[in-house]
N, CA, C and O atoms as a CHARMM CRD file, in Angstrom:
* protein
*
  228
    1    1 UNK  N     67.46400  94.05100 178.37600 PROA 1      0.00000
    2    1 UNK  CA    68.82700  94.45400 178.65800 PROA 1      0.00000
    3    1 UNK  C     69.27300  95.47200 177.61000 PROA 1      0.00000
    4    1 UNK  O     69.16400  95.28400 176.39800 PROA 1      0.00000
    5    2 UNK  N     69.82800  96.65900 178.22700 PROA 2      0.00000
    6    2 UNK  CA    70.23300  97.56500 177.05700 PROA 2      0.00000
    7    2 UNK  C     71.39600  97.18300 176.42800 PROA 2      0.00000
    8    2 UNK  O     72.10100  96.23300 176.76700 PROA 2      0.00000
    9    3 UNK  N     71.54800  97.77700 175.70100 PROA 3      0.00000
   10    3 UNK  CA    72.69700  97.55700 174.17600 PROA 3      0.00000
   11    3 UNK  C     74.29000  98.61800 174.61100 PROA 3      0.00000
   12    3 UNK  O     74.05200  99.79300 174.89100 PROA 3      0.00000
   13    4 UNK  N     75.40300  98.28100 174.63600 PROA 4      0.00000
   14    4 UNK  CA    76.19600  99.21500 175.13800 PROA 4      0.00000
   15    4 UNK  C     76.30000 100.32600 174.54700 PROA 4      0.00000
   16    4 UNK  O     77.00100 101.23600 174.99000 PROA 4      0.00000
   17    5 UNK  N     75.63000 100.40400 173.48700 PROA 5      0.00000
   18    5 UNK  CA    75.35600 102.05700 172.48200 PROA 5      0.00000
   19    5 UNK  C     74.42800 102.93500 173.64900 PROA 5      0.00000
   20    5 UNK  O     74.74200 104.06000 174.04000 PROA 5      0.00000
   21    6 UNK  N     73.26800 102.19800 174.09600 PROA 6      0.00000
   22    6 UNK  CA    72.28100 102.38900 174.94200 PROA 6      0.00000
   23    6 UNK  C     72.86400 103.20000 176.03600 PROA 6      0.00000
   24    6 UNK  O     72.75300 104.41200 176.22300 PROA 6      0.00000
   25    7 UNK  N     73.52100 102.28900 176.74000 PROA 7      0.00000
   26    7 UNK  CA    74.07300 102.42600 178.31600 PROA 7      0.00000
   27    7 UNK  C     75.08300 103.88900 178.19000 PROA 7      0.00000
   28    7 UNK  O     75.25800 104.65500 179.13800 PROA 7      0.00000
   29    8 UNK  N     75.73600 104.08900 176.69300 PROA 8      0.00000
   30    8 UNK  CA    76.74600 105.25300 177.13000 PROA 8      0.00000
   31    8 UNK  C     76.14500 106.40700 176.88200 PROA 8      0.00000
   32    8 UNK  O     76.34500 107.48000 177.45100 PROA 8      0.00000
   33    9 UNK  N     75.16300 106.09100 175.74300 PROA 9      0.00000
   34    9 UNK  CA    74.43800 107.30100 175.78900 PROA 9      0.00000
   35    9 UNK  C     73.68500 108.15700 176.70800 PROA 9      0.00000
   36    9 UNK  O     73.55700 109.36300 176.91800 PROA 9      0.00000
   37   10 UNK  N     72.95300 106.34200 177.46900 PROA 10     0.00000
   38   10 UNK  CA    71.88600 107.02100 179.13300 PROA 10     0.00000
   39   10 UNK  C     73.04700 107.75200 179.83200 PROA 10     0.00000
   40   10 UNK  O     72.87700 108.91200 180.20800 PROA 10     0.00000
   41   11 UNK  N     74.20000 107.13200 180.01900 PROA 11     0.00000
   42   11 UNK  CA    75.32000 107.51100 180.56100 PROA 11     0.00000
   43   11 UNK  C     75.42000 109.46300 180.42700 PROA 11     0.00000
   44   11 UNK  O     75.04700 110.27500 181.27400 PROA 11     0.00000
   45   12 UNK  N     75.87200 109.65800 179.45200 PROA 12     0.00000
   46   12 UNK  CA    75.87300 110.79600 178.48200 PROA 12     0.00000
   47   12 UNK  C     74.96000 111.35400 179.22900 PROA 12     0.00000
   48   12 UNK  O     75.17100 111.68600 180.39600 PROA 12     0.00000
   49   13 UNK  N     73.76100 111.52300 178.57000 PROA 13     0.00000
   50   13 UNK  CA    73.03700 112.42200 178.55100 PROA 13     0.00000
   51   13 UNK  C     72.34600 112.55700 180.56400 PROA 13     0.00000
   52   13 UNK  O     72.02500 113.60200 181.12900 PROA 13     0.00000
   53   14 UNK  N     72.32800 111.26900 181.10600 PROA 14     0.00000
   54   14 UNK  CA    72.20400 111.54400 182.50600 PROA 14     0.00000
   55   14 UNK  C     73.46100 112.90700 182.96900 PROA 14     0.00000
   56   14 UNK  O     73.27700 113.91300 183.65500 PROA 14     0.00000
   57   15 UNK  N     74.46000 112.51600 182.41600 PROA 15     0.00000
   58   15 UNK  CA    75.48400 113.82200 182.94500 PROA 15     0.00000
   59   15 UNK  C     74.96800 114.89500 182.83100 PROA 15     0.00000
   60   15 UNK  O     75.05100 115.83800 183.61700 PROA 15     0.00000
   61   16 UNK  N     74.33100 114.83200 181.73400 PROA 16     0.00000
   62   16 UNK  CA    74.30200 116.26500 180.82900 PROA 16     0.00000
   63   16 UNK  C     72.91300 117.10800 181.46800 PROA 16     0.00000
   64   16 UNK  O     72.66000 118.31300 181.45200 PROA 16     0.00000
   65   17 UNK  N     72.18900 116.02400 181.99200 PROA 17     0.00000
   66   17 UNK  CA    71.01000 116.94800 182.66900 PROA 17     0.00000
   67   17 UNK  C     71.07600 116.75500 184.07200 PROA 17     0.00000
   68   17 UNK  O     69.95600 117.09100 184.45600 PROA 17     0.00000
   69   18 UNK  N     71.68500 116.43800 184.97700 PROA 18     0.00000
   70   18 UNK  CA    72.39000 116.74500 186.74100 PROA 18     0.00000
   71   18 UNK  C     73.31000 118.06900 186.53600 PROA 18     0.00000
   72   18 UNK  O     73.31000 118.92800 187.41900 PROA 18     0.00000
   73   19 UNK  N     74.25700 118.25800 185.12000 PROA 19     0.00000
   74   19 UNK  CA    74.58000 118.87100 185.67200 PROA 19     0.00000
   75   19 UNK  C     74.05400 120.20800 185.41100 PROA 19     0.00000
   76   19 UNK  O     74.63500 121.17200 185.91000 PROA 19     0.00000
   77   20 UNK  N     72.83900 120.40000 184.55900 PROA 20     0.00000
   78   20 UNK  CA    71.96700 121.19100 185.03800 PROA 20     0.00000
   79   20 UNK  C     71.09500 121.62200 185.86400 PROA 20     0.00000
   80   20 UNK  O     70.25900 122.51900 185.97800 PROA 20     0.00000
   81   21 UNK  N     71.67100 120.41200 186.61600 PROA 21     0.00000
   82   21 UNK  CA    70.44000 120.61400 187.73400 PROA 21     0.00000
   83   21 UNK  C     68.97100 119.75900 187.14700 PROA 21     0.00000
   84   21 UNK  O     68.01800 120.28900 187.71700 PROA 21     0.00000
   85   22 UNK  N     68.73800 119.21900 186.70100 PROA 22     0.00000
   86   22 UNK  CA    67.24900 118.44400 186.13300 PROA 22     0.00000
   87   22 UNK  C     67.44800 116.94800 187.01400 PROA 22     0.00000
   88   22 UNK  O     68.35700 116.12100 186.93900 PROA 22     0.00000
   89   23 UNK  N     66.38500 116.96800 187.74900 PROA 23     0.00000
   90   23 UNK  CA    66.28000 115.40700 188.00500 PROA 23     0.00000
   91   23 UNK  C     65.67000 114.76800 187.11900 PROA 23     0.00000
   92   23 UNK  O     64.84900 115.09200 186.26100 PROA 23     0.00000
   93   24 UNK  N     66.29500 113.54500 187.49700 PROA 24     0.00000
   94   24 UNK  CA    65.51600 112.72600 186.73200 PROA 24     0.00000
   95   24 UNK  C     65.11100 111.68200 187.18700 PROA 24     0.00000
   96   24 UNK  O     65.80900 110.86400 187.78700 PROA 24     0.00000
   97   25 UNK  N     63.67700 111.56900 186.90400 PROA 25     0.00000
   98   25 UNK  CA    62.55700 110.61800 187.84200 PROA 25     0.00000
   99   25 UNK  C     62.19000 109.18400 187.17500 PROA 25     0.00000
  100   25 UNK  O     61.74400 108.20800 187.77800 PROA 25     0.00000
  101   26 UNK  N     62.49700 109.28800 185.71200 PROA 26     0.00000
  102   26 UNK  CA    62.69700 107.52700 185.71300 PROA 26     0.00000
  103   26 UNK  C     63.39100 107.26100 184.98300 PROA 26     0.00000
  104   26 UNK  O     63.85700 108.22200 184.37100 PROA 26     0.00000
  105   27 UNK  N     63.88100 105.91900 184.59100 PROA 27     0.00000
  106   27 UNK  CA    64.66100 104.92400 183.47600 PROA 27     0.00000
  107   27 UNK  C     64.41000 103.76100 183.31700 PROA 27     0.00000
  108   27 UNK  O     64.62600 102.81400 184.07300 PROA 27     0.00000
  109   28 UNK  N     63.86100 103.79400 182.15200 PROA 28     0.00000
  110   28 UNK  CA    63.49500 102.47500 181.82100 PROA 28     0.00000
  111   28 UNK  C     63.12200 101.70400 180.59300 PROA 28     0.00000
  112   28 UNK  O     62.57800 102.38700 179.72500 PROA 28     0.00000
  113   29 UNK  N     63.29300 100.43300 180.32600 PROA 29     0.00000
  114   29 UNK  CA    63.61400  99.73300 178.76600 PROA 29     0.00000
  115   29 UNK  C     62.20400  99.69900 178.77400 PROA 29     0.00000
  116   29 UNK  O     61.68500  99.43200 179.85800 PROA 29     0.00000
  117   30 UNK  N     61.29100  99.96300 177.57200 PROA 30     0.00000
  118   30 UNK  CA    60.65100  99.49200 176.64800 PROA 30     0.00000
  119   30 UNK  C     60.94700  98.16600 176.44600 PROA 30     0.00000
  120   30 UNK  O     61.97000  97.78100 175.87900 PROA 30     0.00000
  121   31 UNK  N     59.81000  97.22400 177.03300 PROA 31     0.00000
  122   31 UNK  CA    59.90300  95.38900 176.64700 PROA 31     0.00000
  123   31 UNK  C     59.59900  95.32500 175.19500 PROA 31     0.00000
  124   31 UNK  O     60.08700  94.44100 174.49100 PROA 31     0.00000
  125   32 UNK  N     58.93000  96.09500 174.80200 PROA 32     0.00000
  126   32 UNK  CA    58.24600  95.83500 172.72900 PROA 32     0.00000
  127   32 UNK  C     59.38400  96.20400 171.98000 PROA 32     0.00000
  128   32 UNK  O     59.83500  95.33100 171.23800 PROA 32     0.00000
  129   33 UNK  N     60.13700  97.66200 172.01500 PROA 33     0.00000
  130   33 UNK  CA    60.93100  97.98600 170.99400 PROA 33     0.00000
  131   33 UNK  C     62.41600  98.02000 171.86400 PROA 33     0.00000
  132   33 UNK  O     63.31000  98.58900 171.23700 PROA 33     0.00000
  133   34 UNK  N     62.73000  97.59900 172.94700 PROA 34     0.00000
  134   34 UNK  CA    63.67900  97.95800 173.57100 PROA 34     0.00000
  135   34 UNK  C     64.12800  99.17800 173.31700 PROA 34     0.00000
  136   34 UNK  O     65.35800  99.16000 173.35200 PROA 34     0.00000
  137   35 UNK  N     63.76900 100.07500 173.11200 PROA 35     0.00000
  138   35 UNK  CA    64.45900 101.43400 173.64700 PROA 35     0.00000
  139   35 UNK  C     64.30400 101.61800 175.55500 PROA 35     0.00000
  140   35 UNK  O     63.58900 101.18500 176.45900 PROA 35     0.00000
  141   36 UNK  N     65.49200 102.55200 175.37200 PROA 36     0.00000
  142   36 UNK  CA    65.58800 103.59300 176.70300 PROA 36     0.00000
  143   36 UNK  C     64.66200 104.58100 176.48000 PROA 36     0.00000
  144   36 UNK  O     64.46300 105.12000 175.39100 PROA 36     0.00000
  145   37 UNK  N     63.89400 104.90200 177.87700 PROA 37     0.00000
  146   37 UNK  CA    63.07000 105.95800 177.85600 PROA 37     0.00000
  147   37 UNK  C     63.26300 106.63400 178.85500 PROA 37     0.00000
  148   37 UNK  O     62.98200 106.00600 179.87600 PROA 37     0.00000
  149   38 UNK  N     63.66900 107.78300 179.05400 PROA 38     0.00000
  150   38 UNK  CA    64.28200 108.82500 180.53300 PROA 38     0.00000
  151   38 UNK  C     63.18000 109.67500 180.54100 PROA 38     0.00000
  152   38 UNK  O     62.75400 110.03300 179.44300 PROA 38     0.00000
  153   39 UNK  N     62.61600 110.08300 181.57700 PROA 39     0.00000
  154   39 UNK  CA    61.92700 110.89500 182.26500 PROA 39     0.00000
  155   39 UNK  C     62.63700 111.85600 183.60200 PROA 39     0.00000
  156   39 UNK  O     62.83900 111.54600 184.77600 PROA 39     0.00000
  157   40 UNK  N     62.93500 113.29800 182.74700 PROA 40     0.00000
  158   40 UNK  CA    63.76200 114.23100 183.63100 PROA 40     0.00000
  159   40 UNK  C     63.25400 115.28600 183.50800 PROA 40     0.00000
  160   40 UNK  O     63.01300 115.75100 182.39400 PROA 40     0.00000
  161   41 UNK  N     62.95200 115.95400 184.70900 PROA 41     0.00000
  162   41 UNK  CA    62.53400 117.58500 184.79000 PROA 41     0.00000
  163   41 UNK  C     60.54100 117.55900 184.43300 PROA 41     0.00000
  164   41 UNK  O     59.56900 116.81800 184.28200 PROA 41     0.00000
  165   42 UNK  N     60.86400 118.56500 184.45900 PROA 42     0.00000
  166   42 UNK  CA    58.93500 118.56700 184.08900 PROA 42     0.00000
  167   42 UNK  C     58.42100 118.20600 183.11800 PROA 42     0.00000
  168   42 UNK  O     57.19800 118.06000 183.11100 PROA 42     0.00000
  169   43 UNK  N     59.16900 117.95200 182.01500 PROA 43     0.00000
  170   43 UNK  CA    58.86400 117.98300 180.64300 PROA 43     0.00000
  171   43 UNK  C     59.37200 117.20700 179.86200 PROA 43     0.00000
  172   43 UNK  O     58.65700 116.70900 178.99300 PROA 43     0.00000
  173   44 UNK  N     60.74200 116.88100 179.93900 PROA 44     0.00000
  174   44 UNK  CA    61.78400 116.33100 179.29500 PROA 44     0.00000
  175   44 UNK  C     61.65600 114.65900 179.38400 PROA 44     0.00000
  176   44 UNK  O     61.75200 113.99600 180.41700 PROA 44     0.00000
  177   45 UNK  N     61.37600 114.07300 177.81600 PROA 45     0.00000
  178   45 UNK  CA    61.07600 113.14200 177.88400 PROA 45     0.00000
  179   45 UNK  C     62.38800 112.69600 176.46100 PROA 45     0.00000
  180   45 UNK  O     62.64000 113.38300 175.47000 PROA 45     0.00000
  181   46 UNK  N     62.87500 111.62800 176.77100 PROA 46     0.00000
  182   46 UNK  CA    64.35300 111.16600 175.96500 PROA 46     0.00000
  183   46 UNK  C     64.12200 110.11300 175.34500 PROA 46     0.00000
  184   46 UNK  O     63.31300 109.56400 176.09300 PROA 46     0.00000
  185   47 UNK  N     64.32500 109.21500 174.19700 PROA 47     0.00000
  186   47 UNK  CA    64.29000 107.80600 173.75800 PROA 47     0.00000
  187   47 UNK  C     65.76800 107.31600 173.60100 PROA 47     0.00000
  188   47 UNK  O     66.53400 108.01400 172.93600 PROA 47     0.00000
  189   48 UNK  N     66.03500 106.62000 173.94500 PROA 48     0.00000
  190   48 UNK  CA    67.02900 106.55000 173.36700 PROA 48     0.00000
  191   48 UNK  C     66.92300 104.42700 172.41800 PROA 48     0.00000
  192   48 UNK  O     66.44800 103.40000 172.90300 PROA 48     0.00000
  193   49 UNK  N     67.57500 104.65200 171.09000 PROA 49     0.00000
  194   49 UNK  CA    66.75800 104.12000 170.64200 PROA 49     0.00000
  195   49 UNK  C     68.07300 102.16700 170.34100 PROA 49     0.00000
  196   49 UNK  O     69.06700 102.22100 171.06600 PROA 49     0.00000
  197   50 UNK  N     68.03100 101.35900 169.80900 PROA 50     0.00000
  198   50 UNK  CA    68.73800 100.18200 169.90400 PROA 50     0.00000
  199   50 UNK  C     69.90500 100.63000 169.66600 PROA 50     0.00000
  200   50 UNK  O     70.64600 100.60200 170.64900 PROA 50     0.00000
  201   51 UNK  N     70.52700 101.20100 168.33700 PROA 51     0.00000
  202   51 UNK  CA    71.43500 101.90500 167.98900 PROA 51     0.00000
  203   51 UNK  C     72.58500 103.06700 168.60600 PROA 51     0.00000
  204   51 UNK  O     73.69200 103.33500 168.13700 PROA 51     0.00000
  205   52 UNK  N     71.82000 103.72100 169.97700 PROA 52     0.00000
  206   52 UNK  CA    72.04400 104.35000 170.48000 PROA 52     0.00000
  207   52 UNK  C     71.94500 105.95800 170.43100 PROA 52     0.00000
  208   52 UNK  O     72.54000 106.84800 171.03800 PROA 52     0.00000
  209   53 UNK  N     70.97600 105.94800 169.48600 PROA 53     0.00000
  210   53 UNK  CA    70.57300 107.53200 168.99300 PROA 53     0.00000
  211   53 UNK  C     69.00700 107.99300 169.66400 PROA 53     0.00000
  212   53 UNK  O     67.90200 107.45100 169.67700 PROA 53     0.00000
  213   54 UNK  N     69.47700 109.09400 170.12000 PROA 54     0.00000
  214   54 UNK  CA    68.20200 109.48300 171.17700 PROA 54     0.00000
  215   54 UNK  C     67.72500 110.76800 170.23000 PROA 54     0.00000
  216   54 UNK  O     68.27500 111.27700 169.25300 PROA 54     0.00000
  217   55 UNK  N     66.23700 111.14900 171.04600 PROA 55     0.00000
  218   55 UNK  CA    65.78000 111.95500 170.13900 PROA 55     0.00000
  219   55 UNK  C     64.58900 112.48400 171.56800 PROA 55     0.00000
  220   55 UNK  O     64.44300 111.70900 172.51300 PROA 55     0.00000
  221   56 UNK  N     64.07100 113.41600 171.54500 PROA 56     0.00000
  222   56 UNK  CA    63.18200 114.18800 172.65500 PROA 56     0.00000
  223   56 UNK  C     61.96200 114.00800 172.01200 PROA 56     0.00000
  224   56 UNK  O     61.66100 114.18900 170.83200 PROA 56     0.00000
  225   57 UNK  N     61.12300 113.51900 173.22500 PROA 57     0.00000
  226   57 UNK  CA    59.94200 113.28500 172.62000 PROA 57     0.00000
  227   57 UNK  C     59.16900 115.02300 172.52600 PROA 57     0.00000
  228   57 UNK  O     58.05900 115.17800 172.01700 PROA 57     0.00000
């Protein structure tokens, strides 16, 4: 279960790449470290981490 730091950030940054136009093809928690991990566009890979600080892989 994500962390509400988690959720506003996926929140966030999902805005931030629709409204560029980037899909995005997955979301999903990490069971070991619980992070968020987004998979958008061809390339674009996101962590977002317990705390709520994301970083591009």
């Amino acid at each position: 279960m994500p962390t509400q730091e988690q959720i506003e950030a996926c929140f966030i940054l999902s805005y931030r790449l629709t409204k560029m136009y980037v899909p995005i093809y997955l979301v999903t928690v990490d069971s070991r470290t619980k992070d968020v991990f987004i998979l958008a566009g061809e390339e674009t890979e996101i962590v977002i981490n317990i705390n709520g600080y994301w970083r591009y892989l």
